[in-house]
PDB file as gemmi writes it, atoms N, CA and C in Angstrom:
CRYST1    1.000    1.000    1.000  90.00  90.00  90.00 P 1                      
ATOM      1  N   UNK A   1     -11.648 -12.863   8.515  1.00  0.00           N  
ATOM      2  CA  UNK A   1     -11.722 -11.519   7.973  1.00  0.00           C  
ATOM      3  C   UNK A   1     -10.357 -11.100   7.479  1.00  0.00           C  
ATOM      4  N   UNK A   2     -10.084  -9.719   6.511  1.00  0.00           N  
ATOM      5  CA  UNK A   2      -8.968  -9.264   6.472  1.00  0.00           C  
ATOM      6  C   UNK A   2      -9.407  -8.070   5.752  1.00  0.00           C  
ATOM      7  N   UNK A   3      -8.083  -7.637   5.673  1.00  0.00           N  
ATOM      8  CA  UNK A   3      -7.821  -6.101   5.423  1.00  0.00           C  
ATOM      9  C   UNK A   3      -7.911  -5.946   3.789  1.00  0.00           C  
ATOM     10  N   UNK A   4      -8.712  -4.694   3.583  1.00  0.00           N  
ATOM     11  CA  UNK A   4      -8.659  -3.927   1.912  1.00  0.00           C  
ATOM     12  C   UNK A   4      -8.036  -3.135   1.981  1.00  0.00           C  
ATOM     13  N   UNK A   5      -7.524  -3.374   0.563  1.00  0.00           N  
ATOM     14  CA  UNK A   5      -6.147  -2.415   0.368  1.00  0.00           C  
ATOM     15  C   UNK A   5      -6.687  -2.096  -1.199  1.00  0.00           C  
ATOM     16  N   UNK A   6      -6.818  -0.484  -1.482  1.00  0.00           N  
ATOM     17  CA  UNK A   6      -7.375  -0.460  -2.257  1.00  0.00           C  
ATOM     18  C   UNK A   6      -6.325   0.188  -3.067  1.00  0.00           C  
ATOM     19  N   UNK A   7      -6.542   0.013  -4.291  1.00  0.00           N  
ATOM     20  CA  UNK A   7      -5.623   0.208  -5.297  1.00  0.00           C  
ATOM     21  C   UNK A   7      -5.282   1.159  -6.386  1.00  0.00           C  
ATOM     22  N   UNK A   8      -4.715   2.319  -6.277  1.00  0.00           N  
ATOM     23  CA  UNK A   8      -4.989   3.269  -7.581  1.00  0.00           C  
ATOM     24  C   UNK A   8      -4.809   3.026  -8.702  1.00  0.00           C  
ATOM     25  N   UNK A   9      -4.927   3.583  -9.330  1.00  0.00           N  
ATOM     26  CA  UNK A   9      -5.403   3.622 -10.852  1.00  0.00           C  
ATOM     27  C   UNK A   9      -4.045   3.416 -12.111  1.00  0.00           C  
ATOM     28  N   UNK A  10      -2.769   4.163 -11.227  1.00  0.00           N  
ATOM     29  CA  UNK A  10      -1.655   3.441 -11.912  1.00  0.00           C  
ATOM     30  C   UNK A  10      -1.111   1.978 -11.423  1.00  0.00           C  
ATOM     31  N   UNK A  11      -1.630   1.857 -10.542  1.00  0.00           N  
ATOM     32  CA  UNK A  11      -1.076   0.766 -10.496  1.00  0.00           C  
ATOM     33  C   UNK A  11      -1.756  -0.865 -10.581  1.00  0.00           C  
ATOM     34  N   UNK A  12      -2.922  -0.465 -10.939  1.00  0.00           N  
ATOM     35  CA  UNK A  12      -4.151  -1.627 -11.782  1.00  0.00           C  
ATOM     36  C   UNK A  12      -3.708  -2.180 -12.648  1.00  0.00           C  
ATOM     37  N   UNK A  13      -2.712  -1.876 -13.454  1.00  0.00           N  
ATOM     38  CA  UNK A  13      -2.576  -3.024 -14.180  1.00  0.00           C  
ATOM     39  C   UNK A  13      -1.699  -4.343 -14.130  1.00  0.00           C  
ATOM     40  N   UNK A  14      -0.580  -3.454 -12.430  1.00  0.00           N  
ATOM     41  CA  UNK A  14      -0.073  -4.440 -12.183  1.00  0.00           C  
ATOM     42  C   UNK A  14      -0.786  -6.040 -11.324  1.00  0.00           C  
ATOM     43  N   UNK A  15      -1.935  -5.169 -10.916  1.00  0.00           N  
ATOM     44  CA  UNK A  15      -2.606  -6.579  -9.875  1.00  0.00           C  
ATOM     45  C   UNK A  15      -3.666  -6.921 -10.908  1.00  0.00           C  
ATOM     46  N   UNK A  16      -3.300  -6.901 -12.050  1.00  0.00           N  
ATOM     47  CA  UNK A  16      -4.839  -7.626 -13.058  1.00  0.00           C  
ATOM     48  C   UNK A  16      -5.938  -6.669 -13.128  1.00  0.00           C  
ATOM     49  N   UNK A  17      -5.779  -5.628 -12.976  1.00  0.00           N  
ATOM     50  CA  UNK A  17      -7.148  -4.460 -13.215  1.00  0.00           C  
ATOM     51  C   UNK A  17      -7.869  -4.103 -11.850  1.00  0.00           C  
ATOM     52  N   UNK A  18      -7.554  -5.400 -10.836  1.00  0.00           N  
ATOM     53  CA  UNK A  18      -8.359  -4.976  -9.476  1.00  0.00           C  
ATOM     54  C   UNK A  18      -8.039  -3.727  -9.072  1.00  0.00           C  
ATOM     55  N   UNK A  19      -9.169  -3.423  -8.004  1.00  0.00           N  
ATOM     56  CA  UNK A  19      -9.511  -1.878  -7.657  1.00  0.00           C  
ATOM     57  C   UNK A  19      -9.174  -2.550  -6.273  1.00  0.00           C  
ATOM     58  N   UNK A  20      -9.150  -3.438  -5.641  1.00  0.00           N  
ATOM     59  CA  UNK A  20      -9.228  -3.558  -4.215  1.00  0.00           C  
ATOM     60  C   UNK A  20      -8.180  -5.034  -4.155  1.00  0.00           C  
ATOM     61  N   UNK A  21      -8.024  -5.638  -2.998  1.00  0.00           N  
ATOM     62  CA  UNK A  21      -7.013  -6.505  -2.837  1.00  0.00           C  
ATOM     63  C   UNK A  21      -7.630  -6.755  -1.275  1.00  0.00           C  
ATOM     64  N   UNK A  22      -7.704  -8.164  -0.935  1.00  0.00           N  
ATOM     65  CA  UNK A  22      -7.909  -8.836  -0.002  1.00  0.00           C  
ATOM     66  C   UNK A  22      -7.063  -9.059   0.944  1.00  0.00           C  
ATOM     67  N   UNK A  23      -6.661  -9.287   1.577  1.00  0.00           N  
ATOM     68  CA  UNK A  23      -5.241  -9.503   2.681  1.00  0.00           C  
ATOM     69  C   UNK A  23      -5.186  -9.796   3.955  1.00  0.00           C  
ATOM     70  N   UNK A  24      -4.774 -11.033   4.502  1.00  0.00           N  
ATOM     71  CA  UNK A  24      -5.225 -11.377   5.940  1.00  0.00           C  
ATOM     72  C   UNK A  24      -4.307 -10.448   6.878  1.00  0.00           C  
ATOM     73  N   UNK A  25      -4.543  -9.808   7.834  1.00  0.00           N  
ATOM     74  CA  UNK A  25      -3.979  -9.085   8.905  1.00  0.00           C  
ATOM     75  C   UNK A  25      -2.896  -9.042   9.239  1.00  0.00           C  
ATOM     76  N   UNK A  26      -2.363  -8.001   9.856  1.00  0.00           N  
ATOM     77  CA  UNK A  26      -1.020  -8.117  10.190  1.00  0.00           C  
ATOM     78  C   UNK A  26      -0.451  -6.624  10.224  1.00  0.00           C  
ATOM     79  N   UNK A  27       1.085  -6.035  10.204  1.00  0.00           N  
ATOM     80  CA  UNK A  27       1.346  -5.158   9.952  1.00  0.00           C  
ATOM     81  C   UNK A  27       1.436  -4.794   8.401  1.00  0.00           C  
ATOM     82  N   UNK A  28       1.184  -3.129   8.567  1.00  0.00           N  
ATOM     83  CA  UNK A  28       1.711  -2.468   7.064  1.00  0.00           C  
ATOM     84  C   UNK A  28       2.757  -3.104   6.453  1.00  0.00           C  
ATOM     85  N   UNK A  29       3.460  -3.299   7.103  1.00  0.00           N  
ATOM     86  CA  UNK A  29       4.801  -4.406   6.199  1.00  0.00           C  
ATOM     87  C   UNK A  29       4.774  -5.305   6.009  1.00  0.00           C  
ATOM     88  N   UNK A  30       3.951  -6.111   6.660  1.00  0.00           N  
ATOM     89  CA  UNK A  30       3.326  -7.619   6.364  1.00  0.00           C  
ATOM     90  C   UNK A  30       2.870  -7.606   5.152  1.00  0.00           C  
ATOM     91  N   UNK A  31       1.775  -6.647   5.160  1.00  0.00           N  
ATOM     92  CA  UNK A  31       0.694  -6.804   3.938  1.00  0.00           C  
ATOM     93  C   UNK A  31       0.863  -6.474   3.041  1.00  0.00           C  
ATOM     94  N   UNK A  32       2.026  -4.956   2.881  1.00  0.00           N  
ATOM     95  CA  UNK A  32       2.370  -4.271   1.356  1.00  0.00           C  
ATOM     96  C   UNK A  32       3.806  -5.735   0.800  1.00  0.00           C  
ATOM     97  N   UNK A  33       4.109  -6.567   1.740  1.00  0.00           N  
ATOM     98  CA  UNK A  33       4.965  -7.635   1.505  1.00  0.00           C  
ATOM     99  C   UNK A  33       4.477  -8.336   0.973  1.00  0.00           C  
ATOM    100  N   UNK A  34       3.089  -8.588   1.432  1.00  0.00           N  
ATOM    101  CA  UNK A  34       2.428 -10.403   0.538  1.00  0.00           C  
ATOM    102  C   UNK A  34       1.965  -9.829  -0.609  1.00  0.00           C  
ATOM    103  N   UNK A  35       1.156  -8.369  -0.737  1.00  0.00           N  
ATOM    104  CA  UNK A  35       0.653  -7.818  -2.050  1.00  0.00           C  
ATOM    105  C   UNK A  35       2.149  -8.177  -3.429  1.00  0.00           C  
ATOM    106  N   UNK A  36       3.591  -7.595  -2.964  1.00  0.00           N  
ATOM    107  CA  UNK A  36       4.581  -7.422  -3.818  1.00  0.00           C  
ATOM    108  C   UNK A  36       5.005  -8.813  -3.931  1.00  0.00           C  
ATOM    109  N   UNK A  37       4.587  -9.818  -3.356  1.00  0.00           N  
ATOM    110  CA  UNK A  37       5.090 -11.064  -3.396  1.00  0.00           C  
ATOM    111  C   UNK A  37       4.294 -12.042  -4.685  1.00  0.00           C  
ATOM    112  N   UNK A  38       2.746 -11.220  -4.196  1.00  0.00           N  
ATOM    113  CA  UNK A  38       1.838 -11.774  -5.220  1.00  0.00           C  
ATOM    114  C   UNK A  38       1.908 -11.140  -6.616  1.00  0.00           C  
ATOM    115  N   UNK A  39       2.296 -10.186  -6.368  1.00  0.00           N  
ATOM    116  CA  UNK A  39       2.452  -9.253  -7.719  1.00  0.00           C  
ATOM    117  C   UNK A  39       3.849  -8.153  -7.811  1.00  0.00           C  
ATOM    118  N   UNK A  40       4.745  -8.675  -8.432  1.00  0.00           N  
ATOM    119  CA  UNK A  40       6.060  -8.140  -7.926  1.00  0.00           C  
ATOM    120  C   UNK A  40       6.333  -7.026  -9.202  1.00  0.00           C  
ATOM    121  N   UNK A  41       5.297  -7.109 -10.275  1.00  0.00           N  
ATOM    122  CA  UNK A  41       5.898  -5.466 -10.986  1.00  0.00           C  
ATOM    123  C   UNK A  41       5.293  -4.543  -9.507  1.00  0.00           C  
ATOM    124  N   UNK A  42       4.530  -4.698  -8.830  1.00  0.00           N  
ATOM    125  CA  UNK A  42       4.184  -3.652  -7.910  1.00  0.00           C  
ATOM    126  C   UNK A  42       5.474  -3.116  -7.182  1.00  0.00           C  
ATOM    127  N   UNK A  43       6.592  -3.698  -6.307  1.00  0.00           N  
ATOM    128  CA  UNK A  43       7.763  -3.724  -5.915  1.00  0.00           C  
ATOM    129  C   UNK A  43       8.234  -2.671  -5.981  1.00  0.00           C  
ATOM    130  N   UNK A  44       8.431  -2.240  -7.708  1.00  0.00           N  
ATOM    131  CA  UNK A  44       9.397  -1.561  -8.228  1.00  0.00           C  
ATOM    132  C   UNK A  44       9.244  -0.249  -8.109  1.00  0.00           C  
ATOM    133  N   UNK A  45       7.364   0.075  -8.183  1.00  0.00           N  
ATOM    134  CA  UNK A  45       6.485   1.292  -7.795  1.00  0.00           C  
ATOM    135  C   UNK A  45       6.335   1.624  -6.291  1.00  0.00           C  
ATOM    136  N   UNK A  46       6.659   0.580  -5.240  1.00  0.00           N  
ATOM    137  CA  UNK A  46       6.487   1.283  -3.707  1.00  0.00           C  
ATOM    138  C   UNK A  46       8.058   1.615  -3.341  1.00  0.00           C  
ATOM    139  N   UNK A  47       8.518   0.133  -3.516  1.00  0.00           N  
ATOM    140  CA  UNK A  47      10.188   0.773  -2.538  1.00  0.00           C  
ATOM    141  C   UNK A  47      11.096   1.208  -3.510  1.00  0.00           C  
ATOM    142  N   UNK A  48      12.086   1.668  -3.132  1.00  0.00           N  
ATOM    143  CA  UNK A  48      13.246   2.038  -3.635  1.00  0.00           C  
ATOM    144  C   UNK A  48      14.224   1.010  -3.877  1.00  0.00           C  
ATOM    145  N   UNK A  49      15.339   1.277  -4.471  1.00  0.00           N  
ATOM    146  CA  UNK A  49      16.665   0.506  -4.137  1.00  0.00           C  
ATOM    147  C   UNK A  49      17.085  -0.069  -3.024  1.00  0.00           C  
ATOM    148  N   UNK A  50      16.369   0.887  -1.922  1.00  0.00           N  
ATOM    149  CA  UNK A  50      17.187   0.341  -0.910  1.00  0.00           C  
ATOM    150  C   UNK A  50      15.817  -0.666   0.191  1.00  0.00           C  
ATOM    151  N   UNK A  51      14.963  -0.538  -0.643  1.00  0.00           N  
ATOM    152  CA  UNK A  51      13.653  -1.560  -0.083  1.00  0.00           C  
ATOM    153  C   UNK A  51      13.199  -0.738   0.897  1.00  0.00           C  
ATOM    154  N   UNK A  52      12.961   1.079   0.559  1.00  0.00           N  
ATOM    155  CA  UNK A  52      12.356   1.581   1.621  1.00  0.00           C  
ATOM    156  C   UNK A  52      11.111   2.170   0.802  1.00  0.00           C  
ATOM    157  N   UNK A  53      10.083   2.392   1.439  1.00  0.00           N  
ATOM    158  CA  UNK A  53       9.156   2.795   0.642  1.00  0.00           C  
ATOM    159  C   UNK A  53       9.511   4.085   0.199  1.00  0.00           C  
ATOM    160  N   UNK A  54       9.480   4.339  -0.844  1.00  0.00           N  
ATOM    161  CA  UNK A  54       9.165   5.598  -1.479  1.00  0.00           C  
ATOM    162  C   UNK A  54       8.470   7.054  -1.179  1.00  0.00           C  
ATOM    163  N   UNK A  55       9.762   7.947  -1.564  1.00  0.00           N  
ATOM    164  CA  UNK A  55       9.019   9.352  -1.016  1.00  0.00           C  
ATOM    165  C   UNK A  55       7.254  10.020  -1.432  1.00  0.00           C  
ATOM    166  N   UNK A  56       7.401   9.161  -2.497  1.00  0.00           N  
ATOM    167  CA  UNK A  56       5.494  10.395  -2.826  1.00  0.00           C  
ATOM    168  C   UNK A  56       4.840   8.636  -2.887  1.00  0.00           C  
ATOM    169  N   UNK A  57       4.897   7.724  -2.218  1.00  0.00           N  
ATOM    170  CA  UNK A  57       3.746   6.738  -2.028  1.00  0.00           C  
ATOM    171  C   UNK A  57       3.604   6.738  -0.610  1.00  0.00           C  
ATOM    172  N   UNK A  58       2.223   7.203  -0.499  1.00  0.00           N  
ATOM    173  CA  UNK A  58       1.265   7.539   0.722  1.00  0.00           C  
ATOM    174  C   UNK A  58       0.566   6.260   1.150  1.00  0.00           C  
ATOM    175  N   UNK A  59       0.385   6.142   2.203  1.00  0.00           N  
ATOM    176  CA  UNK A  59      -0.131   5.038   2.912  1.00  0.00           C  
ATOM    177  C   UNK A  59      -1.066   5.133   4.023  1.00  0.00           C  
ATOM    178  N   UNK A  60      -2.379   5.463   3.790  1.00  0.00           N  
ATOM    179  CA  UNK A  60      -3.340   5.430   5.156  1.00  0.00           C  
ATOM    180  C   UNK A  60      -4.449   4.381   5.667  1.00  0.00           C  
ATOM    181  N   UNK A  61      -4.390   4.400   6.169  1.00  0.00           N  
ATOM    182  CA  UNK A  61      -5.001   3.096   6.961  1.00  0.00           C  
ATOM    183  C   UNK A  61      -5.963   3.910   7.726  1.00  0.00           C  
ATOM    184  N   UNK A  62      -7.583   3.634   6.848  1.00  0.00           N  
ATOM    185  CA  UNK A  62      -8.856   4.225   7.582  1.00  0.00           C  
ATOM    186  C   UNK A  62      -8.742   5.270   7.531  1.00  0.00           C  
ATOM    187  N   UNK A  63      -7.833   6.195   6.506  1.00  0.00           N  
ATOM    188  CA  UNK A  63      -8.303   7.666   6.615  1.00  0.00           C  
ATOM    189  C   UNK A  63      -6.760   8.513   7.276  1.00  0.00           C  
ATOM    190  N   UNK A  64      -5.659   7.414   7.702  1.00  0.00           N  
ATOM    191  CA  UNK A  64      -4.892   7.641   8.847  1.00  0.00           C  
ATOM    192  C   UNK A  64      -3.622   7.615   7.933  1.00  0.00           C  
ATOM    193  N   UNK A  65      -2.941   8.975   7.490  1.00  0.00           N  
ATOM    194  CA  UNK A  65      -1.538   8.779   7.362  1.00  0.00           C  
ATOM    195  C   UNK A  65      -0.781   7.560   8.429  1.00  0.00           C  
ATOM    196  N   UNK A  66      -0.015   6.685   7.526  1.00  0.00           N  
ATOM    197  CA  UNK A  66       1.029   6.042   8.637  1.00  0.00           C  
ATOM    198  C   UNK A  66       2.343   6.863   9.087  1.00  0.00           C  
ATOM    199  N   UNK A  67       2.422   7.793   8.696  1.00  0.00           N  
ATOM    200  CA  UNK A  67       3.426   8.540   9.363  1.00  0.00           C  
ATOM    201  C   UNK A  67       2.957   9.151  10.663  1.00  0.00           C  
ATOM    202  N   UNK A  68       1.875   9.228  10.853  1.00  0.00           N  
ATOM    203  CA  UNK A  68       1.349   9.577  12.130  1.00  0.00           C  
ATOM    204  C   UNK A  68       0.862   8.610  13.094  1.00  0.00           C  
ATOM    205  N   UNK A  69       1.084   7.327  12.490  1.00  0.00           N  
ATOM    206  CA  UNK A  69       0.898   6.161  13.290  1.00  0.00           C  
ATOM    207  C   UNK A  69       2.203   5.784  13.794  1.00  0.00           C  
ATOM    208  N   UNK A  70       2.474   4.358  13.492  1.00  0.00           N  
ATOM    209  CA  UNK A  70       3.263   3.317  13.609  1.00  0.00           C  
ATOM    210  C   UNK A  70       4.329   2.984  12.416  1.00  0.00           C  
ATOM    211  N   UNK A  71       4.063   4.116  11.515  1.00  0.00           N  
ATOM    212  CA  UNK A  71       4.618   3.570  10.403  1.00  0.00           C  
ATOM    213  C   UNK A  71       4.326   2.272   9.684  1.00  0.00           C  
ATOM    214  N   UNK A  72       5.546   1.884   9.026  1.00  0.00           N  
ATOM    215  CA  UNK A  72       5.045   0.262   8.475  1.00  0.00           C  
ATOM    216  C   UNK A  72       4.788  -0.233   9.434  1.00  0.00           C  
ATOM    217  N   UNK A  73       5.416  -0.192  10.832  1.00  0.00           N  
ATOM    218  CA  UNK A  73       5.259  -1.268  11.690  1.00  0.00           C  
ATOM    219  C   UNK A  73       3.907  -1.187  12.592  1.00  0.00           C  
ATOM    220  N   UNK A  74       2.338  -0.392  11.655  1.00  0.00           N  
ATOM    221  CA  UNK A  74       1.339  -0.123  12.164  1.00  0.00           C  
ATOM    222  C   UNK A  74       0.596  -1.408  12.583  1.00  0.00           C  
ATOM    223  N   UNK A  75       0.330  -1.880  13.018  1.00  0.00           N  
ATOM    224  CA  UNK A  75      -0.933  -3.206  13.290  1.00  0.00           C  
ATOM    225  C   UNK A  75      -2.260  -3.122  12.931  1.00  0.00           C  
ATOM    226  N   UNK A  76      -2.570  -3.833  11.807  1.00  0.00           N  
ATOM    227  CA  UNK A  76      -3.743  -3.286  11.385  1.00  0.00           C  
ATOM    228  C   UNK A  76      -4.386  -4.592  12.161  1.00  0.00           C  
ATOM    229  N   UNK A  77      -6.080  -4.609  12.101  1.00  0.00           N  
ATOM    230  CA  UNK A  77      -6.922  -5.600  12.384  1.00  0.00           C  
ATOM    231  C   UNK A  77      -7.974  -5.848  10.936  1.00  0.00           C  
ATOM    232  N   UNK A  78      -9.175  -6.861  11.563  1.00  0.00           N  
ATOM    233  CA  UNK A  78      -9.446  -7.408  10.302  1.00  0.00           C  
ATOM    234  C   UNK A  78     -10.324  -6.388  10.502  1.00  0.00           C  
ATOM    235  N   UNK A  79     -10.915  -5.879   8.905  1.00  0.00           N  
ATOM    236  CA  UNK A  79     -12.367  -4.789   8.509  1.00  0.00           C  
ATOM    237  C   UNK A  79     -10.964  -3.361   8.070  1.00  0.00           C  
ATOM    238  N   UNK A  80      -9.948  -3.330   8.790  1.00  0.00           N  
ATOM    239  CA  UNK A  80      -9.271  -2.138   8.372  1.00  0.00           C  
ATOM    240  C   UNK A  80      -8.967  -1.789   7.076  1.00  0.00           C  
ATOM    241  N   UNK A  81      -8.843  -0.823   6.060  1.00  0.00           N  
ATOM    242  CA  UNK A  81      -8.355   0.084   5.027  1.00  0.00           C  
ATOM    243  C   UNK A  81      -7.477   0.300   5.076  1.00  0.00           C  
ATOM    244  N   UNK A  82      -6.876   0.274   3.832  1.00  0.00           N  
ATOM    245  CA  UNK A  82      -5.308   0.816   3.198  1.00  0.00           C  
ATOM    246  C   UNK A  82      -5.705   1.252   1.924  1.00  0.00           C  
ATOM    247  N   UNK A  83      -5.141   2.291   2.066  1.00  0.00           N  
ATOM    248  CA  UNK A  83      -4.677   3.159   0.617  1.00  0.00           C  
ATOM    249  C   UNK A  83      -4.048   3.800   0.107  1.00  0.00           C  
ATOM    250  N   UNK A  84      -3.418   3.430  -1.109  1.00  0.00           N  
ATOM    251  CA  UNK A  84      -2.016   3.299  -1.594  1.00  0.00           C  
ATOM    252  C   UNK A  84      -2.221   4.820  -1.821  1.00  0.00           C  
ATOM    253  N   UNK A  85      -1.691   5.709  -1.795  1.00  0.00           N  
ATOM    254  CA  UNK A  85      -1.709   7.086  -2.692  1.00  0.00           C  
ATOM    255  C   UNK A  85      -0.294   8.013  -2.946  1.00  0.00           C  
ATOM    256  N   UNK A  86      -0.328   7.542  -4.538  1.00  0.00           N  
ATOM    257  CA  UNK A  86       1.308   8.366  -4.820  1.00  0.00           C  
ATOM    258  C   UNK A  86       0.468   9.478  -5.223  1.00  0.00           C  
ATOM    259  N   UNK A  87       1.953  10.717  -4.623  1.00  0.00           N  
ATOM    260  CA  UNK A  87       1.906  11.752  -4.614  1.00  0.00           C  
ATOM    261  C   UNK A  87       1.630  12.239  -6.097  1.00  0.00           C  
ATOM    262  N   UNK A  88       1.259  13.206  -6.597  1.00  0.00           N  
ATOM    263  CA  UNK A  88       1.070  13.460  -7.855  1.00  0.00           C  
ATOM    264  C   UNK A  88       1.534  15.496  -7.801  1.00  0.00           C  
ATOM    265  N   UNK A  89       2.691  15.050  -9.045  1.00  0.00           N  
ATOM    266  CA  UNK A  89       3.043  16.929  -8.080  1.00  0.00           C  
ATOM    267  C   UNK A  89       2.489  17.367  -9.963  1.00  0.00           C  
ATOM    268  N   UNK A  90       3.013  18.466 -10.482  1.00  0.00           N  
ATOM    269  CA  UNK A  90       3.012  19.308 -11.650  1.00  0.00           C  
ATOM    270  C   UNK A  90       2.249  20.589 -11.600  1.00  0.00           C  
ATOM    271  N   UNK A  91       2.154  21.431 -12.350  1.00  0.00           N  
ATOM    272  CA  UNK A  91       1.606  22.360 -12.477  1.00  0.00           C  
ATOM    273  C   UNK A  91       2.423  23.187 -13.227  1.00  0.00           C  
ATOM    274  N   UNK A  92       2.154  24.861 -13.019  1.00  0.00           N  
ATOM    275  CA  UNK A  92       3.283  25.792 -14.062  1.00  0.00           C  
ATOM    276  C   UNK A  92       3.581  26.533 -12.793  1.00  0.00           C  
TER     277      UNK A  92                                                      
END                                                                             
C-alpha cells in the first residue's frame, strides 16, 4: 500500500497533469522528498532557499493541518492523504 498525495491545480503541470501521486510510506519529509526527486520543477514551488517549506504551502494529511501534528516529521501509514494547498491571498 501507500500514501496519496493529491495535487493542485498549479502545480499539474509539473508532475505530467496528474491529479494524485502514489508514494510508499514514511514521513511528510520522506514523501514531499521522493515526489521533488521525481519531479524537481516541483522543489522550487514547496521550499525556499533555505530548503524549508514555504510560508502559504499547506500540508494536511487526512483533513489534518501538519502544523498541528508532527510537522514534516509526521508518520504517515499506508491508505493516508496528503494535500498540497498553497495559500491563495488577493482581494481589494
Amino acid at each position: 500500500m501507500a500514501v496519496t498525495i493529491r495535487i493542485p491545480v498549479l502545480l499539474r503541470p509539473l508532475v505530467d497533469g496528474k491529479t494524485e501521486l502514489s508514494v510508499e510510506s514514511g514521513t511528510v519529509s520522506e514523501i514531499l522528498g521522493r515526489v521533488v526527486t521525481d519531479y524537481p520543477g516541483v522543489k522550487d514551488r514547496l521550499y525556499d532557499e533555505n530548503g524549508k517549506l514555504r510560508r502559504f504551502i499547506n500540508i494536511y494529511v487526512n483533513g489534518e493541518d501538519i502544523r498541528y501534528l508532527s510537522g514534516e516529521a509526521t508518520q504517515l501509514k499506508d491508505g493516508d492523504e496528503i494535500s498540497i494547498v498553497p495559500a491563495i491571498a488577493g482581494g481589494v
